[in-house]
N, C-alpha and C positions, 0 to 999 in steps of 0.2 A: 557176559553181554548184558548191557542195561535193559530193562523193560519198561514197559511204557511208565509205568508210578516212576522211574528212576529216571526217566527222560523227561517227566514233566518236575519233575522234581529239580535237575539240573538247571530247566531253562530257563523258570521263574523264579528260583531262589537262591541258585548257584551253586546247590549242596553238593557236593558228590553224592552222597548214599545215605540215608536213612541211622537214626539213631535210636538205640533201646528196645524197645517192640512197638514203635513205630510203624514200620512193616504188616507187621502180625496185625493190628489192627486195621490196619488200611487193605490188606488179603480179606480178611473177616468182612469188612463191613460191603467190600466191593462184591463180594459171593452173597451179600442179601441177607447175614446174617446178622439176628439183633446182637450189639456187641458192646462190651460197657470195659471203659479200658482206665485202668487207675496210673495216672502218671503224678510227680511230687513238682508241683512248681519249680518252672524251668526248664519242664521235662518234654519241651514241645507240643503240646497238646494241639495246636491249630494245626501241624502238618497235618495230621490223621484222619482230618474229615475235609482240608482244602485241596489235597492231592486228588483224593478218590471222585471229589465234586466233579474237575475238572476230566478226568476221564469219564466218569457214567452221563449218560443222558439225563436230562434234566436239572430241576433244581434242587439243591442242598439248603435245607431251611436248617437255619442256625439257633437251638432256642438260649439266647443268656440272658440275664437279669444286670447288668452292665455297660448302661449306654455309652459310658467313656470307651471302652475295649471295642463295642461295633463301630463305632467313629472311626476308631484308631482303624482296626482290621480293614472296614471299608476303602479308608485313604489308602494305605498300604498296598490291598489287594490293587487296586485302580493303578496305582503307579506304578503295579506288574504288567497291565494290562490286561488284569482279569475284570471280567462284568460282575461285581458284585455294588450291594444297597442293602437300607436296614429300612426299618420301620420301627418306629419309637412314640414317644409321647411328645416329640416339640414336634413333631411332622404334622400337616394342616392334613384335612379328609384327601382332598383336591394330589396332594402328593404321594399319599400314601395309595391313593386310586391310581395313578399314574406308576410306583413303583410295583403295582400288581396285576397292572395289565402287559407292563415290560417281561414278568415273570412267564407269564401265560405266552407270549409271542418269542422269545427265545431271546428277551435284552439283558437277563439276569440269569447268573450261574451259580452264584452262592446268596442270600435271602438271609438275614440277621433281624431275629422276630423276640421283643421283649413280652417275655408269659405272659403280661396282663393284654396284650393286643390278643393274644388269641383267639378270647371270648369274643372278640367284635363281629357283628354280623357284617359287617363289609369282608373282613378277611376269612369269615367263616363259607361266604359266598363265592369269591374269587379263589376261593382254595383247590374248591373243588374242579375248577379248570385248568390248574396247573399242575404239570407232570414234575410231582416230585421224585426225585431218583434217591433221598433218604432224608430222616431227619437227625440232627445233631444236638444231644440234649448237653449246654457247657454247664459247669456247676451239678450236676446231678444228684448230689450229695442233697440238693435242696427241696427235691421232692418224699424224702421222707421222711414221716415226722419222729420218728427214731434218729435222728440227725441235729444235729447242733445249730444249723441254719433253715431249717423249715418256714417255707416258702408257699402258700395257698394257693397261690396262681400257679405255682408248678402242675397242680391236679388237673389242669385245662387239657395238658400234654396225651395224656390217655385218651380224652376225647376226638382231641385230633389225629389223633394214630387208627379210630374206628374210623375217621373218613375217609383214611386214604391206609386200609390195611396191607395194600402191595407194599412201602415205601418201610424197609429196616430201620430201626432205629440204631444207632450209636448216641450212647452216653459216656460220659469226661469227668471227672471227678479227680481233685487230690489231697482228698481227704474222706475216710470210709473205711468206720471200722464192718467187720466181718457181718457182722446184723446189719449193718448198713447197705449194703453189697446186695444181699438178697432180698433186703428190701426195693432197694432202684429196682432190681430185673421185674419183683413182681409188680409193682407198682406203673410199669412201662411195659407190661404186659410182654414180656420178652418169650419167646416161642419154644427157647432151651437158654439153658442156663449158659453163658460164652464171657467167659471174664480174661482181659489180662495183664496183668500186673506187671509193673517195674517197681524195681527195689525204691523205698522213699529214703533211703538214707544219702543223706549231707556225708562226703568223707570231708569236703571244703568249710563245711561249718562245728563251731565249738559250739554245745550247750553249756551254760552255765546259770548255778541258781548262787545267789550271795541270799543269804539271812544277813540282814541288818537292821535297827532300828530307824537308819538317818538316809529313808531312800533315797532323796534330795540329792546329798553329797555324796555317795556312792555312783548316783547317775553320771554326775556334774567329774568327778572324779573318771570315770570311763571316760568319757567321752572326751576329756585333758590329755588319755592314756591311748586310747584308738583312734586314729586319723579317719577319715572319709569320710562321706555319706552316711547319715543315720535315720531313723523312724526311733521316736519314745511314745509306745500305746500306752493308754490312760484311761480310766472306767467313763469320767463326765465330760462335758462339753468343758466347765469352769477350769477343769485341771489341764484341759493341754493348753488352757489361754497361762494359766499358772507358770507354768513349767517353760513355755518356750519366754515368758518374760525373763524367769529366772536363767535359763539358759544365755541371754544375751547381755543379763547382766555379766556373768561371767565368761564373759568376751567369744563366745560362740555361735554362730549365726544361727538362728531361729526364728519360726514360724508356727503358727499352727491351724490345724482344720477339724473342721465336724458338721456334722449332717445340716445345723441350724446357719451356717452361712449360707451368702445368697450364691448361686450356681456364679457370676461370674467371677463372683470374691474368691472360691474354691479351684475355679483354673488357673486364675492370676497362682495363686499358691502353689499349686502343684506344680505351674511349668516353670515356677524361680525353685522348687526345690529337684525339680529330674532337669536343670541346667548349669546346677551345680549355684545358683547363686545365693541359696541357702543350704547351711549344711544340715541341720536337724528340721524332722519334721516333727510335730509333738501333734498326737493324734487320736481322735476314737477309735474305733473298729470303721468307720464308716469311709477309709482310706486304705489305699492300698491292691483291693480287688483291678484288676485289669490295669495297672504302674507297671508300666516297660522301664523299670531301672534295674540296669544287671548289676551297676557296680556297689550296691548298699552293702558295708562294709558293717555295719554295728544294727541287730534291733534290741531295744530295749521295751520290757511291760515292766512299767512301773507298778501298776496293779495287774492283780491276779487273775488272768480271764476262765472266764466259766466252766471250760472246756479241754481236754488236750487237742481238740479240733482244731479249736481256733486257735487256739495258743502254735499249733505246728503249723496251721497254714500262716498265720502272722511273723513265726520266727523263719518261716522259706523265704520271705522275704529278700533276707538278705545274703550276698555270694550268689547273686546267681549266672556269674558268670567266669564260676568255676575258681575265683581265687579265696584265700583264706579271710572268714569270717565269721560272726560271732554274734551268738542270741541269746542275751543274758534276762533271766527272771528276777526281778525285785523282790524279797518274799519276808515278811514279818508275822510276827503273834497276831497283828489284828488281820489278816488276810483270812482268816479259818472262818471268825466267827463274819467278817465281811459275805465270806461268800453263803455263807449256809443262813445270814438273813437274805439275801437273794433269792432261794427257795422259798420264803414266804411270798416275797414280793410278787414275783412271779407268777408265783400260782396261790393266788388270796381265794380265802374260803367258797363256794358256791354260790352261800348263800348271800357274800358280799358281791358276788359277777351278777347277779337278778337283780339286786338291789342298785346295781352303776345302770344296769340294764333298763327297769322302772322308770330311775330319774333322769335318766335320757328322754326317754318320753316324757316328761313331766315336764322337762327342758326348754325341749321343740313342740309341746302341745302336738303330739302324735296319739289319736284314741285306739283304742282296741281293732283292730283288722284293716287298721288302716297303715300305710306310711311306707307302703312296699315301693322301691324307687326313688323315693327322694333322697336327696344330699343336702347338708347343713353343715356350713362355718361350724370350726367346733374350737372353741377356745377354754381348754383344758383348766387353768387356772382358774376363772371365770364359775367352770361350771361346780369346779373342786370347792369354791370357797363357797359357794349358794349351797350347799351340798354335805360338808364336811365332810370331805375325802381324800386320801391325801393321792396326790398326783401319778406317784410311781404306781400304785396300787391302780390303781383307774388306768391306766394305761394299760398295765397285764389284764387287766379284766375286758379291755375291749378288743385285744388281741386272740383272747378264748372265747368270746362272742364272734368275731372274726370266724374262728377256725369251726365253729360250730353252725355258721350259716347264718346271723343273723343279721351281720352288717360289714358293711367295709372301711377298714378305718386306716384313711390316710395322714401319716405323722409328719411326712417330707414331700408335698405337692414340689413339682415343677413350679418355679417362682418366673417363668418368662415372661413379659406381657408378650399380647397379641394386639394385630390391626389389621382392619378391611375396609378398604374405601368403598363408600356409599354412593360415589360418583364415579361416569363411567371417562375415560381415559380423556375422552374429545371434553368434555364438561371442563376437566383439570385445566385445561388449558386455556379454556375463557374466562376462569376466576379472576374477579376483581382484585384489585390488587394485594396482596399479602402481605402482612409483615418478613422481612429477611431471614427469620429464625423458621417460619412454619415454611417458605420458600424452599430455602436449605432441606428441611427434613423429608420435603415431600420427594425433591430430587433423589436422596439419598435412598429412600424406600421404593423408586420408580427403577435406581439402577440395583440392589440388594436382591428383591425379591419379585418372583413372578405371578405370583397366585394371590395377591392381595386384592383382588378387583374381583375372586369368585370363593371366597374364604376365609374365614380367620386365621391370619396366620404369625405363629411365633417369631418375634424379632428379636435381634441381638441390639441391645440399645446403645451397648459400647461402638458395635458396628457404623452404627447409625452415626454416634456423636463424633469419632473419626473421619468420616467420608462427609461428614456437612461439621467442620472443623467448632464443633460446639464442645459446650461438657455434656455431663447427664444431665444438672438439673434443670437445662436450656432443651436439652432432646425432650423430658419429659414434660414442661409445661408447654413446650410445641403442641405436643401429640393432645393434651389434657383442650387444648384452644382449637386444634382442630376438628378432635371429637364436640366440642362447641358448637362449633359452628357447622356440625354436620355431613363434614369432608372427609370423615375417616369415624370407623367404631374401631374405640380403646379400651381393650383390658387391659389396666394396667399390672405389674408384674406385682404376684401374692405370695407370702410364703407361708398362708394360713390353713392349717389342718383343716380335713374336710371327713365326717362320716355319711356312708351311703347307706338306708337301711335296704337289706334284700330279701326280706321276708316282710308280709306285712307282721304289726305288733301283738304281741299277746302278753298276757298278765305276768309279771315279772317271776309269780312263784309258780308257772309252766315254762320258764325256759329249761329246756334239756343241754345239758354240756354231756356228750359222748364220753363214756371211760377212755375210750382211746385219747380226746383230748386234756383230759385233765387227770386223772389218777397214771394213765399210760407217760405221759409226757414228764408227770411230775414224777414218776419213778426215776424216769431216763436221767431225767437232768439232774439231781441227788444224786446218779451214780458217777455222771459226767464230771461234777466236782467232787466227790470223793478221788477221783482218777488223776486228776489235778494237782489237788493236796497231796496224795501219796506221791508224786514226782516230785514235786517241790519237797518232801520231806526226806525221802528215801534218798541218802547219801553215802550206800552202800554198790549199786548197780549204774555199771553207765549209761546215762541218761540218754545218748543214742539207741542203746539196746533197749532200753523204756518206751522211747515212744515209738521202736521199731513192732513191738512186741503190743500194744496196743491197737496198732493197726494190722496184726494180726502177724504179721512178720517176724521170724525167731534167729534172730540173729547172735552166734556165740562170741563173736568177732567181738574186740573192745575198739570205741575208737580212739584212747589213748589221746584224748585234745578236750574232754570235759571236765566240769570242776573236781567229778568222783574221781575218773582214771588222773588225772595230774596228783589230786591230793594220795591215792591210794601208789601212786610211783613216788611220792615225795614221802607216805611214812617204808615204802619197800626198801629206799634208799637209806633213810635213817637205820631201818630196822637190820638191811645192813651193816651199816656203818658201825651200829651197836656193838654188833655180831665178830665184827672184826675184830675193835678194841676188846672184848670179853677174850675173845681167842688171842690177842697178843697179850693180854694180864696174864693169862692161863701160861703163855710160853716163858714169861716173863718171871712169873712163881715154877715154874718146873727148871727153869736155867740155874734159880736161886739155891731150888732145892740140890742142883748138881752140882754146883758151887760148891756148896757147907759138905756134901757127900767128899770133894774132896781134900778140904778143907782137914774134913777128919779123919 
């Protein structure tokens, strides 16, 4: 007899029954217990905290760091006709007040909250009036910094769990090795220790490592040889623009993405490559996270990524919708000495993180005890060349200034613009005559959005320049001549780093960097790529059992589909083969000898 999770579960999703420990987690977390559940991409993570939402009272705060994936889930959930909303960074005050007063009156059943909103005193205020029934931490992997994607704003999370200590947490993660595991629980203040795992092994996907010198034509060659769908990760921004050129020259449809395109350049991409109208994607890390494509048939790392983390969460990727596929590693001589100058990079001396620290201040003209608060344009090259310093290093250095409290350094701002009209609705209407183009725009912005006349608020300019049948650069000298003349305030859209400092400033040779952040971190990651290297080297052990066994899982089982077990069946086969010819010479010299016996 179905129970109620198997009845909600039928009627908005159509499932029959529950998959994996699925179940066991959604029992767990629905009995109020904190519950941290390791599933392998694909492995349904969303049922486990959307089922139980919809049975328990109240709201299900959702925490992910993925505003593509709340979109998505949002629309999704909506078209079940379940009540769910997110709150994010293009959302205006004006909206995000409106989605937290619907939380509080019973309009909202599931709540998708990006960790840096947490901190806000708007939602730190309205929180405390809404009955939450649990919180859901996605990504959880990312709150500790024993972890390969450690995330600052994930620390918010323990805060908010002292203000509403009735409300369980569940955490999602799939990827976590064993230190990792007991880092989340303590870290999320878990009440008892309540883990539970599904197997992360692929039987549908092949690992495979090629050593070659000529990655180029080893890729180029794959992807001649496997049909579908593919991803090629790549260490820089330069290389996947590289790679997907060369891909098209050799008659394969290509594109590529990274963090430095502008957000609409990145969707246009994304929805020609999960519509099948480009076949390869050639990409950073900075792609991938919350991509509903089941059917990606090839991923390829052309470079060596830092981690077995990442590396397994990027090669899950592909199959995940159960058919035969394949996650091949690019791996040469210079990958060794690549990845272990990345150790320096990363974690640059101390005494060079006070010194980036000092000439910050020197920079922005920030003195001594002052500068707690402000934000400043921060143009990296700019300040690298005034400076002599070279980029990458400035970068890790402001990321462990980051993590140690002394500032916030944003590398990939939101590039949307914003508008709020200055004048109130009746006004619009009596304006002297306009020119056609700011006519059009205003229209377009009167039927788009609601909250421009009490707010700044984020526009889609594409939006904009379809619905008043213009291009962009006609939308945006509209918007530039209307702010002109008074009838709207334009931000136009930026895609320029910004640092906050959060502490006021002190003398660069008193900054403290915590062992935890920098000797503890830089152990980790040292061992991280050791861990790496020895999989890409090691061509003795199947590479499923390898990264089964890293995440802590001990599996004897071969899966008979990677490069180790086919090559190690193809010398068993020979070594047969051997074995037999040896044994027919052997019959062959014993006949001869019987022969001559009777011969004589």
């Amino acid at each position: 007899m179905a129970d109620q999770f198997q009845l909600i579960l039928q009627k908005y999703w159509g499932y029959p029954d529950f998959r994996g420990i699925q179940r066991n987690i959604i029992e767990s977390i629905a009995c109020g217990r904190d519950t941290l559940g390791l599933m392998p991409t694909g492995g349904g993570k969303s049922i486990t905290f959307q089922v139980p939402a919809l049975v328990k009272e109240g709201v299900c705060i959702v925490i992910t760091p993925l505003i593509a994936l709340m979109k998505d889930q949002v629309q999704h959930l909506r078209e079940r006709g379940i009540l769910a909303d997110a709150i994010y960074a293009d959302k205006s005050r004006s909206e995000i007040l409106q989605t937290l007063d619907n939380c509080i009156f019973g309009g909202v059943k599931i709540l998708y909250v990006s960790p840096e909103r947490l901190a806000s005193e708007l939602f730190q205020t309205k929180l405390k009036h809404i009955h939450v029934s649990f919180i859901t931490v996605d990504e959880a992997h990312c709150i500790s910094q024993w972890g390969y994607d450690f995330r600052p704003s994930y620390l918010q999370i323990a805060k908010i769990r002292e203000m509403i200590p009735q409300a369980p947490i569940l955490a999602l993660t799939a990827t976590a090795t064993p230190e990792v595991v007991d880092d989340i629980q303590e870290r999320l203040h878990f009440a008892e220790k309540n883990v539970f795992k599904m197997s992360f092994e692929r039987k549908n996907l092949a690992y495979v490592v090629r050593n070659t010198s000529n990655k180029q034509g080893e890729m180029v060659h794959i992807l001649q040889s496997v049909k579908g769908s593919a991803i090629v990760y790549a260490r820089s921004r330069k290389r996947t623009k590289e790679m997907a050129e060369l891909l098209s020259k050799k008659g394969i449809s290509a594109t590529f993405y990274h963090a430095g395109l502008a957000p609409d350049e990145k969707d246009v991409r994304q929805k020609a490559w999960q519509a099948d109208e480009v076949r390869v994607m050639c990409a950073t890390n900075a792609f991938g996270m919350g991509i509903d494509k089941p059917d990606v048939r090839m991923v390829i790392h052309i470079d060596c990524p830092d981690s077995l983390e990442a590396y397994f969460q990027e090669a899950g990727r592909a199959g995940r919708d159960g058919e035969k596929s394949y996650a091949v590693l690019l791996f040469d001589r210079s990958d060794e000495s690549k990845l272990k100058k990345r150790i320096d990079d990363t974690f640059p001396p101390k005494e060079m993180i006070q010194d980036v620290y000092e000439h910050l201040a020197y920079f922005y003209q920030i003195g001594v005890g002052s500068g707690c608060g402000k934000t400043f344009e921060f143009d990296i090259d700019k300040f690298c060349i005034t400076y002599k310093f070279f980029p990458t290093k400035v970068d890790s250095a402001l990321r462990i200034l980051e993590r140690s409290g002394y500032l916030h350094y944003e590398d990939d701002p939101d590039g949307k613009a914003r508008v709020m009209f200055l004048l109130g609705r009746n006004e619009l209407y009596i304006l002297d005559q306009l020119p056609p183009t700011q006519e059009a725009v205003i229209t377009a912005l009167l039927r788009s959005y609601g909250s421009l006349f009490v707010d700044l608020t984020f526009i889609d300019e594409h939006l904009i320049a379809r619905q008043a049948e213009l291009n962009i650069q006609q939308v945006y000298f509209a918007l530039k001549n209307l702010a002109a003349r008074h009838i709207i305030k334009f931000i136009p859209r930026r895609k320029i780093p910004f640092i906050s400092f959060t502490r006021d400033r002190v003398d660069g040779n008193k900054v403290q960097i915590p062992q935890e952040v920098w000797e503890g971190r830089r152990e980790q990651y040292m061992k991280r790529i050791q861990s790496i290297l020895q999989y890409a080297k090691n061509d003795e052990i199947c590479r499923s059992r390898q990264l089964l066994a890293y995440f802590g899982e001990h599996n004897e089982t071969k899966c008979q589909q990677c490069d180790v077990c086919l090559e190690k069946e193809t010398e068993k086969k020979e070594e047969e083969f051997r074995r037999k010819i040896a044994e027919e010479e052997i019959i062959i010299e014993d006949l001869k000898v019987i022969e001559k016996r009777k011969d004589d």
